[in-house]
C-alpha positions as CSV (number, residue, x, y, z in Angstrom):
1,X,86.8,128.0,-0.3
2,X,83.8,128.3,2.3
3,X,83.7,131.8,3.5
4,X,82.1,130.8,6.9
5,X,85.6,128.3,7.2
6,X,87.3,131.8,8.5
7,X,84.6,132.7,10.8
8,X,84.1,129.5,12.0
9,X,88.0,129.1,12.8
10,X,87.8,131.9,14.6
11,X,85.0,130.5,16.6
12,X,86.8,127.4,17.1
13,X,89.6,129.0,18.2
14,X,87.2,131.4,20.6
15,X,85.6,128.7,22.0
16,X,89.5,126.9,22.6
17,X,90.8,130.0,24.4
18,X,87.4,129.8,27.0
19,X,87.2,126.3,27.8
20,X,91.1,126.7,28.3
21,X,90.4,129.7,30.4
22,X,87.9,127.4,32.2
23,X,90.0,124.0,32.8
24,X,92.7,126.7,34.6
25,X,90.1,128.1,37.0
26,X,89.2,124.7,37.9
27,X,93.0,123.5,38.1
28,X,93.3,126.4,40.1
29,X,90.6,125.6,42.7
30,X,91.4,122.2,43.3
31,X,95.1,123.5,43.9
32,X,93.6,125.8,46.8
33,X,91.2,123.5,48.0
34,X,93.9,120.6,48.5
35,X,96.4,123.1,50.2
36,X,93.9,124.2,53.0
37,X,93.0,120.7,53.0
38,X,97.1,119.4,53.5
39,X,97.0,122.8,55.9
40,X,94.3,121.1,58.0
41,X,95.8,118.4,58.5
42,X,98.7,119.4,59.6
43,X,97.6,121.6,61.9
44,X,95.5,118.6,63.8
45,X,98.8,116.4,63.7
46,X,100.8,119.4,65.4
47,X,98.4,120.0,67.7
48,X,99.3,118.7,71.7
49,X,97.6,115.8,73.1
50,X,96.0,117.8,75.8
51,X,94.1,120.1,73.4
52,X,92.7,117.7,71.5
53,X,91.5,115.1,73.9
54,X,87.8,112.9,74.1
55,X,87.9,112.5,77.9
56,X,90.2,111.0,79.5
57,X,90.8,108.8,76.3
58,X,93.8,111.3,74.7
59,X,94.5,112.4,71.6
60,X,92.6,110.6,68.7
61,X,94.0,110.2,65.4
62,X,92.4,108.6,62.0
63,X,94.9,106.1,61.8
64,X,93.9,102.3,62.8
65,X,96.2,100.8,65.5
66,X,96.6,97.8,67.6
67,X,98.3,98.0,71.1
68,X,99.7,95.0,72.6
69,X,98.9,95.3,76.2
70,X,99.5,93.2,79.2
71,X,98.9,93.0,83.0
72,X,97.9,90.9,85.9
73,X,94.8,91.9,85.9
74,X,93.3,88.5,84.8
75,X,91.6,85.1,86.2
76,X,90.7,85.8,90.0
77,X,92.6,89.4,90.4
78,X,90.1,91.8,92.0
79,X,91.2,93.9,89.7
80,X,90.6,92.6,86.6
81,X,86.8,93.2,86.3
82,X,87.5,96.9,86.6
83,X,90.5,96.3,84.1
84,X,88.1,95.0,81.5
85,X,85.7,98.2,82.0
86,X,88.4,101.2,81.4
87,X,89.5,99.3,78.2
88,X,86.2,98.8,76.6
89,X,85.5,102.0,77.6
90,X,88.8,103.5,75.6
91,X,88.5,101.6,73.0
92,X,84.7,103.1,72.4
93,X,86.0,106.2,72.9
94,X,89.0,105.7,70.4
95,X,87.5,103.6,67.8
96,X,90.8,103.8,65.7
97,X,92.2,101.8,68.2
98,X,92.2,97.9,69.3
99,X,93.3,96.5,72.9
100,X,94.4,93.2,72.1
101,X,94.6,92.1,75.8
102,X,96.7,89.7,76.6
103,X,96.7,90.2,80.4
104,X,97.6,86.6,82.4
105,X,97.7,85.7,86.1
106,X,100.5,86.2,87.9
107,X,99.4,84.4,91.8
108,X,100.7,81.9,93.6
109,X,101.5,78.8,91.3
110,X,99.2,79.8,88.5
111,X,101.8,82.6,87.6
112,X,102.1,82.8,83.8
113,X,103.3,86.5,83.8
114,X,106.9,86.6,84.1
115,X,107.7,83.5,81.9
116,X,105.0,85.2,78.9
117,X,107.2,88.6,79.4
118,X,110.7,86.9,79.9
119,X,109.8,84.7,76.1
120,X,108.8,87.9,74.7
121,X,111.8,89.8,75.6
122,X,113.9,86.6,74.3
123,X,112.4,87.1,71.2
124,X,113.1,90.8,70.6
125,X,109.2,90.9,70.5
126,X,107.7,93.1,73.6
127,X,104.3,93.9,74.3
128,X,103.5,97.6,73.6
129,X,102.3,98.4,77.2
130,X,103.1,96.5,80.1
131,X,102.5,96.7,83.8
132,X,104.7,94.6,85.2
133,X,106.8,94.4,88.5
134,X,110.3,96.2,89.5
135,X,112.6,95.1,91.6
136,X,114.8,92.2,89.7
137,X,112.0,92.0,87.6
138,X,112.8,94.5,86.3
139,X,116.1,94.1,85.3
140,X,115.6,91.6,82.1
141,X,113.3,94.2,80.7
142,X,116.1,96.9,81.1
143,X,118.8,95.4,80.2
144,X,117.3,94.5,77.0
145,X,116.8,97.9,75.9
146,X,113.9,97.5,74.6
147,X,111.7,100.0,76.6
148,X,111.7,103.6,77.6
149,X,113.0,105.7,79.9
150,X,109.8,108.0,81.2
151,X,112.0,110.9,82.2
152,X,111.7,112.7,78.8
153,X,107.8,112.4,79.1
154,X,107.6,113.7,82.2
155,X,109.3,116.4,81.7
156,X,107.6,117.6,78.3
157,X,103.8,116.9,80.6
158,X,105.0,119.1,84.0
159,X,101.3,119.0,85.0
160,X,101.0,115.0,84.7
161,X,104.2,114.8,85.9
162,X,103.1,116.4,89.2
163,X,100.3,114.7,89.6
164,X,102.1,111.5,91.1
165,X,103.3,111.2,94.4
166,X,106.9,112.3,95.0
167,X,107.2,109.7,97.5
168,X,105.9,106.9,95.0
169,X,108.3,107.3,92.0
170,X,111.3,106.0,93.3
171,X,109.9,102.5,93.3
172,X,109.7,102.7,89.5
173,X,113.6,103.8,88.8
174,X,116.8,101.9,88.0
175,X,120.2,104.1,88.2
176,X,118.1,107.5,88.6
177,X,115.7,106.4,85.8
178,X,112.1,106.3,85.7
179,X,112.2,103.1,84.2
180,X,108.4,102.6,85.1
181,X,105.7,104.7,86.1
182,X,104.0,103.6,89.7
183,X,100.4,102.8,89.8
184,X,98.5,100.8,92.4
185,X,100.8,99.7,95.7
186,X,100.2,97.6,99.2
187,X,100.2,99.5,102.6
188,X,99.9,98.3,106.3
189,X,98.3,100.1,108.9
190,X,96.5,99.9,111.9
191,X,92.0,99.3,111.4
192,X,89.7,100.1,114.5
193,X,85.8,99.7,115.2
194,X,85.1,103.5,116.1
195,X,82.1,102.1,117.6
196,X,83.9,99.8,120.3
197,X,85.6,103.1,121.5
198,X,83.0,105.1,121.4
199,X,80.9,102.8,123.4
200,X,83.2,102.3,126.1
201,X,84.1,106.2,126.1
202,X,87.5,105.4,125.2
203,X,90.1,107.8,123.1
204,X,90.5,106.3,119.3
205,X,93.8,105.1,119.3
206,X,95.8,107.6,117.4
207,X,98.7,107.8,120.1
208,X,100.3,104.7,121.4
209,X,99.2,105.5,125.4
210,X,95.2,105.3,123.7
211,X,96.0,102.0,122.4
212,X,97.4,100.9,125.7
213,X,94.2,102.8,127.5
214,X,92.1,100.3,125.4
215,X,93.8,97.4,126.0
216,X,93.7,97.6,129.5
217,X,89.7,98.4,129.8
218,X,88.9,95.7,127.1
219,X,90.4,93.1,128.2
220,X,88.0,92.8,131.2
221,X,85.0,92.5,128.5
222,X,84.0,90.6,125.8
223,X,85.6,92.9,123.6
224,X,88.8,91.5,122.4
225,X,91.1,94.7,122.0
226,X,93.5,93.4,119.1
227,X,93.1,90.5,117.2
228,X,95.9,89.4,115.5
229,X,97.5,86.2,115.3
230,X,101.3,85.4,117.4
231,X,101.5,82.2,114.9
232,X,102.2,84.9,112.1
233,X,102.2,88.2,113.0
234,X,103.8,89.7,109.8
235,X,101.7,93.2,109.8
236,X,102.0,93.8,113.2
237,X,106.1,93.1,113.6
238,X,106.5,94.8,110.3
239,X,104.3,98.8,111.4
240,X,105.4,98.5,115.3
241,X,108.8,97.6,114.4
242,X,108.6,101.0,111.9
243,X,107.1,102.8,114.6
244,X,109.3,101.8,117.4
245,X,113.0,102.2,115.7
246,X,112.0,104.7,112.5
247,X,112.5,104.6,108.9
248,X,116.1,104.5,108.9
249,X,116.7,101.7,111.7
250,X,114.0,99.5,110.0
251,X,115.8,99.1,107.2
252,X,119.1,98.1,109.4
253,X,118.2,94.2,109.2
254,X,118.3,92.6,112.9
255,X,119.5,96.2,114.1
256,X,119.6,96.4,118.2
257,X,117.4,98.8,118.5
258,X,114.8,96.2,116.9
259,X,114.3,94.9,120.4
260,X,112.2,97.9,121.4
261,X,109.4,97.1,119.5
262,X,109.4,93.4,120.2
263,X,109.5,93.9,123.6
264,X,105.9,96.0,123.1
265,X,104.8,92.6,122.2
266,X,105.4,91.3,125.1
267,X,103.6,94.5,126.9
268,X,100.3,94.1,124.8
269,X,100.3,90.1,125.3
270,X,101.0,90.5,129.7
271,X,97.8,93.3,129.4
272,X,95.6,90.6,127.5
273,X,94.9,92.3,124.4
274,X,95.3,89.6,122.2
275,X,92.7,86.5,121.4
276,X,93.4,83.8,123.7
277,X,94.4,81.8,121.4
278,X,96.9,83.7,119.8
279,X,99.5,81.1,119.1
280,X,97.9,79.3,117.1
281,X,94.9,81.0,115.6
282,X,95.7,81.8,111.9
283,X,95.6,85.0,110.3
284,X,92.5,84.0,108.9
285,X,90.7,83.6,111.9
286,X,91.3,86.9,113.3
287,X,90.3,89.1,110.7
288,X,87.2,87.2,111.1
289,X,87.5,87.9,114.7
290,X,87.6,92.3,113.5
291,X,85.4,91.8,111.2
292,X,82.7,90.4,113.3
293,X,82.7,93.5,115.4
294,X,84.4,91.3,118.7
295,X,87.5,93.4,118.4
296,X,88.6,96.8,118.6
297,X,91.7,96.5,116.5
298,X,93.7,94.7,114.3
299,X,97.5,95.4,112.7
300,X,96.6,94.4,108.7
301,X,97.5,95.4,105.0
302,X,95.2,96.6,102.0
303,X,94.6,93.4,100.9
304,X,91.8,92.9,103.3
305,X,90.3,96.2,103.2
306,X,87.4,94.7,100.5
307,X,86.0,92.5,103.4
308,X,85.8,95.4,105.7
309,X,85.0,98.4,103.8
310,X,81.3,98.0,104.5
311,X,81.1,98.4,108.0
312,X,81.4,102.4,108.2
313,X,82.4,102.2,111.5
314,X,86.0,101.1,110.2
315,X,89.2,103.6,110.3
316,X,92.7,102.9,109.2
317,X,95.5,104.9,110.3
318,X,99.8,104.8,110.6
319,X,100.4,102.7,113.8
320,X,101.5,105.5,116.5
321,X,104.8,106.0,117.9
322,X,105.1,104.8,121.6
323,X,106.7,107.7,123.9
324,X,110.7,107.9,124.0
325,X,111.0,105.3,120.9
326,X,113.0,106.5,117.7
327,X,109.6,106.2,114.8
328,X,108.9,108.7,113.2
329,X,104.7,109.9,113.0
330,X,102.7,109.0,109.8
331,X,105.7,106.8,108.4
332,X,104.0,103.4,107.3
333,X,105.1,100.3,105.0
334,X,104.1,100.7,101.3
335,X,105.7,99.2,98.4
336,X,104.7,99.4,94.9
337,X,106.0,96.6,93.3
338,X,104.6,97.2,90.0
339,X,104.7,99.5,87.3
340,X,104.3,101.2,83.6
341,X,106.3,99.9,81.1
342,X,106.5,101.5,77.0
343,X,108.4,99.6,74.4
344,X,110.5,101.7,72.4
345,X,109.2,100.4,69.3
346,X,105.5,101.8,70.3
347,X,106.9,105.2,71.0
348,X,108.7,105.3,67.8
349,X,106.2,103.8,66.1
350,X,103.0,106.9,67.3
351,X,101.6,108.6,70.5
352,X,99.3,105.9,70.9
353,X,100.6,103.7,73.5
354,X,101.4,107.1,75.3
355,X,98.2,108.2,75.6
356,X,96.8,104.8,76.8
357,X,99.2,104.6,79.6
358,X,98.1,108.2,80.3
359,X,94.5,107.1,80.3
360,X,95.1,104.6,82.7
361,X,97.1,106.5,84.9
362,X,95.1,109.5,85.2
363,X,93.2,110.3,88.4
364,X,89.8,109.3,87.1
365,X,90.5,106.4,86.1
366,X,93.2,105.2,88.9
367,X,90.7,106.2,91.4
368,X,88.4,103.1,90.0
369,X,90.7,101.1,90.8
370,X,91.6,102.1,94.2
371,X,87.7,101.5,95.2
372,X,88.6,98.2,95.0
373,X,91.6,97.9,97.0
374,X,95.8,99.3,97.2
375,X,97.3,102.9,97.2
376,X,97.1,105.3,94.2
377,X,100.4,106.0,92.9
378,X,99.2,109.8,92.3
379,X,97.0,112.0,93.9
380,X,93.5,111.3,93.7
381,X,89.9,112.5,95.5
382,X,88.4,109.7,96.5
383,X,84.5,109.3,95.1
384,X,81.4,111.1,97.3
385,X,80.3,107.6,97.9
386,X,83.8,106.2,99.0
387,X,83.7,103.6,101.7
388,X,85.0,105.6,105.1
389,X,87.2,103.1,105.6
390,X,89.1,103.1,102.1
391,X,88.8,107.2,102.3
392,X,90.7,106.8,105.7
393,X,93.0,104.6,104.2
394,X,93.7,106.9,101.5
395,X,94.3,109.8,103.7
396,X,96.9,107.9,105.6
397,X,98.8,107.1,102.8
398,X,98.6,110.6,101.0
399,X,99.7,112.2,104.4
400,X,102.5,109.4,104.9
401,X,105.6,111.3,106.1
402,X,107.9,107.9,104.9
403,X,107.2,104.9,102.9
404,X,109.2,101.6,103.9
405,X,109.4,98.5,102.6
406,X,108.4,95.7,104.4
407,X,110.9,93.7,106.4
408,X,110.8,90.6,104.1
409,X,112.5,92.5,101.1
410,X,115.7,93.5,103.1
411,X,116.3,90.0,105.0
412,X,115.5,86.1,103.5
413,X,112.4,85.3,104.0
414,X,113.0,82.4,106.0
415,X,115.6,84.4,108.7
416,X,111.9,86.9,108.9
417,X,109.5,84.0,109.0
418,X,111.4,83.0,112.5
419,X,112.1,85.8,113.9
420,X,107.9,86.5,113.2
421,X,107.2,83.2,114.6
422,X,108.8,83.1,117.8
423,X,107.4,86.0,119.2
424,X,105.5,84.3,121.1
425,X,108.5,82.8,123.2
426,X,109.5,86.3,124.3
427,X,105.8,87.0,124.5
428,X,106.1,83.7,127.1
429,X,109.1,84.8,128.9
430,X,111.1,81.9,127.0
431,X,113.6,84.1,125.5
432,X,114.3,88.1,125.5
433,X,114.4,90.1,122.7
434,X,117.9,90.4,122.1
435,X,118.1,86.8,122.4
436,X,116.0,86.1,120.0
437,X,117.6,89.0,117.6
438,X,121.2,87.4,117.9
439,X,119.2,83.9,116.8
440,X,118.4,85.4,113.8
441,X,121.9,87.2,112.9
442,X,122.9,84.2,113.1
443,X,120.7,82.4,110.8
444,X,121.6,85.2,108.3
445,X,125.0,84.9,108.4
446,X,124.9,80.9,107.8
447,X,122.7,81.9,104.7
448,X,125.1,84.4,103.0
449,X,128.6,81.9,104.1
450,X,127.0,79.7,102.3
């Protein structure tokens, strides 16, 4: 035999024992390095939302998702241009995930929102997100049990949580539960041309004897002192009413003490201060009338803010409560129809239809929204270059000591379209106010006999 077979067997078996010594090392290492990398992962899973935000955008995670969302802001909403901006926004700063939009209008006869939400529901297949209304809207959604009750989020985010108004949330529940979270809402106030008062030295009519004051030297100008229409004066009945009998009367449909504030109507029309043609001019026509700069005040809702916003002479503030009535200072009307809705199936399924709905309803980004018209469901600063008017607006809703829903949501509408209409007859001497009150009790009880 070969005496180098030994030696080389023992080479062999050398060279064995190294590369075996070798192929653990490396075994070893690529153990180590996919534990720290297993460890890093799961430490940016565990990690809150807060702490590991881009923005306002939320938490951001490697996974690819598409949230269903919906909303009215679509076709001719003034709304839905700013809509279209925060989500293209979110999605560039999330680019794991895709808004597929599928947002519809929802006004006047056009409305393809509730039947698109009430099919889906049907079919056991909701959108991810939703804003969509409360009230007996609302009730199809919960009784389907297919979205969540917020409670439990608000709770575990105390410092979201409190960034809402107190008086808001309310709106948004069904048996004590925050079934939806508030966003944007309606208000009714009272607008005036700081201007026109200041040029006839007159007090700005933040107590109800200024706005008589000014009614009284106006009407001997050119200066109409409120223009708002007696053929349909919804906003004025609905914020003197408030401010004549209080929160609690107003929502006492037809109450007696309701007579009060319809007998100011009669004060204001015998001292001139509305247009002259008052019973029939439409509501239209005097905003126009306001807007112009020929009156000094008008009774009017958020809606029309956008068309007056520009002049910086315009205020809006809670109608005043005349001396010895029952109101009750800085209450106004406000409802917020609308809200926040999370399938269950999106919660279950990742955070990420959480931290959209916390993207749109952070202050930043709510506060865009407000620029162009409502009330912000939360506390928000309104931007440097805010409108005075919407600023004012803002403050008179953040400061508002009650919210109350307008007339029309506690009474038919027809039994509050007459009651708004004929007005003018007490106005007229045709009829009192308690007259005209018992008309409409009537009315109401024919509606529910039957």
């Amino acid at each position: 035999m070969d005496e180098r077979v030994p030696i080389i067997n023992m080479i062999w078996r050398r060279e064995i024992f190294i590369m075996k010594k070798k192929c653990m090392a490396w075994i070893t290492m690529a153990v180590m390095l996919g534990a720290a990398s297993i460890s890093g992962c799961s430490s940016k899973t565990e990690t809150p939302a807060s702490e590991n935000q881009s923005g306002a955008a939320g938490e951001k995670s490697v996974k690819k998702e598409n949230l269903r969302v919906i909303t009215f802001f679509a076709g001719s909403d003034q709304w839905a241009p700013t809509w279209q901006e925060v989500i293209k926004e979110y999605m560039e700063a999330n680019p794991n995930i895709t808004i597929s939009d599928e947002s519809v209008p929802t006004a006047g006869n056009n409305d393809m929102f509730r039947p698109k939400m009430n099919a889906d529901i049907a079919a056991g297949t909701p959108v991810d997100v939703a804003l969509y209304f409360n009230g007996s809207d609302a009730e199809p959604l919960y009784e389907s049990g297919l979205y969540v009750s917020w409670d439990q989020y608000l709770e575990e985010d105390s410092e979201w949580a409190s960034s809402f108004r107190s008086t808001v949330m309310p709106s948004g529940q069904i048996n004590n539960e925050q079934f939806n979270i508030p966003y944007i809402g309606s208000f009714e106030g009272l607008c005036y041309n700081q201007k026109i008062f200041d040029e006839y030295g007159l007090e700005y009519p933040t107590t109800w004897d200024n706005i008589i004051k000014a009614c009284e030297v106006l009407a001997d100008t050119d200066i109409i002192p409120i223009s708002n229409s007696l053929l349909s004066p919804t906003c004025q009945l609905e914020t003197m009413l408030l401010a004549q009998v209080g929160p609690e009367n107003q929502k006492k449909p037809l109450d007696a003490s309701w007579a009060g504030a319809i007998d100011q109507f009669k004060t204001l029309y015998d001292l001139g201060a509305f247009p002259a043609d008052a019973a029939t001019i439409s509501d239209a026509d005097s905003r126009i009338i306001f807007q112009d700069g020929r009156a000094a005040m008008t009774f009017t809702g958020s809606w029309v803010l956008n068309t007056l916003k520009e002049n910086q002479d315009m205020r809006m503030i809670a109608v005043p409560v005349p001396e010895g009535a029952q109101g009750q200072e800085g209450a106004i009307i406000s409802v917020f129809g609308s809200g926040w809705y999370m399938s269950k199936a999106a919660a279950e399924r990742s955070d990420a239809a959480l931290n959209f709905v916390k993207y749109m309803c952070s202050p930043e980004i709510l506060a865009r929204f407000i620029e162009v018209g409502g009330t912000p469901a939360m506390n928000i600063e309104m931007p440097e270059e805010a409108e005075a008017l919407l600023v004012s607006a803002n403050e008179m809703t953040a400061n508002a000591t009650a919210m109350n829903p307008p007339i029309d949501t506690m009474i038919p509408r027809e039994v509050f379209n007459n009651l708004a209409k004929k007005l003018i007859y007490v106005c007229e001497g045709e009829m009192t106010a308690d007259e005209l009150l018992e008309e409409c009790r009537t009315a109401l009880s024919n509606i529910k006999a039957n």
